[in-house]
N, C-alpha and C positions, 0 to 999 in steps of 0.2 A: 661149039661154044656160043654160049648167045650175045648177042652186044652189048648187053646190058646186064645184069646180075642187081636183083635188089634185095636188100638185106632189112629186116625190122629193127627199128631205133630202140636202144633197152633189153630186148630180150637175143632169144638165139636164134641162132641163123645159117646158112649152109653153102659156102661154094662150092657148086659141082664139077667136074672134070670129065662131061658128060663122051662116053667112048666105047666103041665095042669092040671088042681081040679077040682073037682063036690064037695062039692060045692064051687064056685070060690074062687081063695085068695083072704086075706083081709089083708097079712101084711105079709110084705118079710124083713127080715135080712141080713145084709150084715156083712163078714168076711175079712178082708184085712189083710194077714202074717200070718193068726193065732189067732189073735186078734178082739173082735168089732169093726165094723170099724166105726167112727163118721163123717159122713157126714159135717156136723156143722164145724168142722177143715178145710174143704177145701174149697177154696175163689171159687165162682163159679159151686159146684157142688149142685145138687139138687135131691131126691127120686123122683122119678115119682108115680102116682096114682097106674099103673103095677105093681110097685116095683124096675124098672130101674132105672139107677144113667146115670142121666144129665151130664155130663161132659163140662161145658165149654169152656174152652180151656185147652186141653191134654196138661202136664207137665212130667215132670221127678218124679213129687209128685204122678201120678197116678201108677207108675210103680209099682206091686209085683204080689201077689196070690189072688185069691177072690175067697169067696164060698159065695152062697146064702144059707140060712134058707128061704121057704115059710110057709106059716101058712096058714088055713082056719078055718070055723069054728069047726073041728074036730080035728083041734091040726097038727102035720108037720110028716113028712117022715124021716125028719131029712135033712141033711145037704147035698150039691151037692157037685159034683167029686169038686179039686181045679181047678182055671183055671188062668193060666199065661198071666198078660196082656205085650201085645210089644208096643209102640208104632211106627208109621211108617209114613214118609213124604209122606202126600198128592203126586198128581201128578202137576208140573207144568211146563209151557213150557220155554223153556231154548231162542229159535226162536219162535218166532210168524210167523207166514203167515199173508201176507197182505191180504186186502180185495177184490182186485181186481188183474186182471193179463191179459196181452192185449198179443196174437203172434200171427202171420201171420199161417194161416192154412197149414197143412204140415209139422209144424217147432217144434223144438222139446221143451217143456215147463217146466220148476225147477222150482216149488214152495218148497221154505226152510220150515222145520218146523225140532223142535227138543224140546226134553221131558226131565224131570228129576223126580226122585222119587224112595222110597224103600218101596213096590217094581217097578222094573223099569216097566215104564208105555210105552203099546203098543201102537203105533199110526195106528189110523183108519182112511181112509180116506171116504167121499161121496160125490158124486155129488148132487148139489142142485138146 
């Protein structure tokens, strides 16, 4: 488990319960604070068939500690390191570039583009 888990602010999002079994799991537990954590309480969130938690859209509700329990058919290891979730604002553009840009060859050419995000997000550029 990692120590950190970060989740995008607004849209969806994914805690893993990242683990490998012979024979495969059949059923993962989740921990949130300390506590069982009930899925069912939170509008939007759903277990996945792996054992991941769906997150529809990341809130402030998602914020604290999560440990996974896995299980198989021979019973669990026990419980993973905790892991702290942050959530973090997607990347979006602040300037857009247009789609087109017309200059006399020779001459020197500004296409505007600018970004916002935490963490702040690098602009790449390609030719196409």
């Amino acid at each position: 488990m990692p120590p950190v888990i970060y989740v995008p602010i607004g849209i969806h999002g994914y805690i893993r319960c990242p683990v490998e079994a012979e024979p495969p799991v059949t059923l993962v537990k989740w921990n949130k604070d300390g506590r069982p954590l009930r899925i069912e309480k939170y509008s939007g969130w759903d277990l996945l068939e792996d054992g991941s938690i769906r997150i529809e859209e990341a809130t402030e509700d998602a914020l604290g500690t999560y440990t996974c329990v896995p299980y198989n058919a021979l019973g669990t290891m026990g419980q993973s390191p905790p892991a702290r979730l942050v959530l973090k604002d997607p990347p979006y553009f602040t300037v857009l570039p247009g789609w087109e840009y017309r200059q006399e060859a020779g001459r020197e050419l500004l296409i505007p583009c600018a970004a916002a995000g935490d963490p702040f997000p690098i602009i790449a550029w390609r030719k196409v």
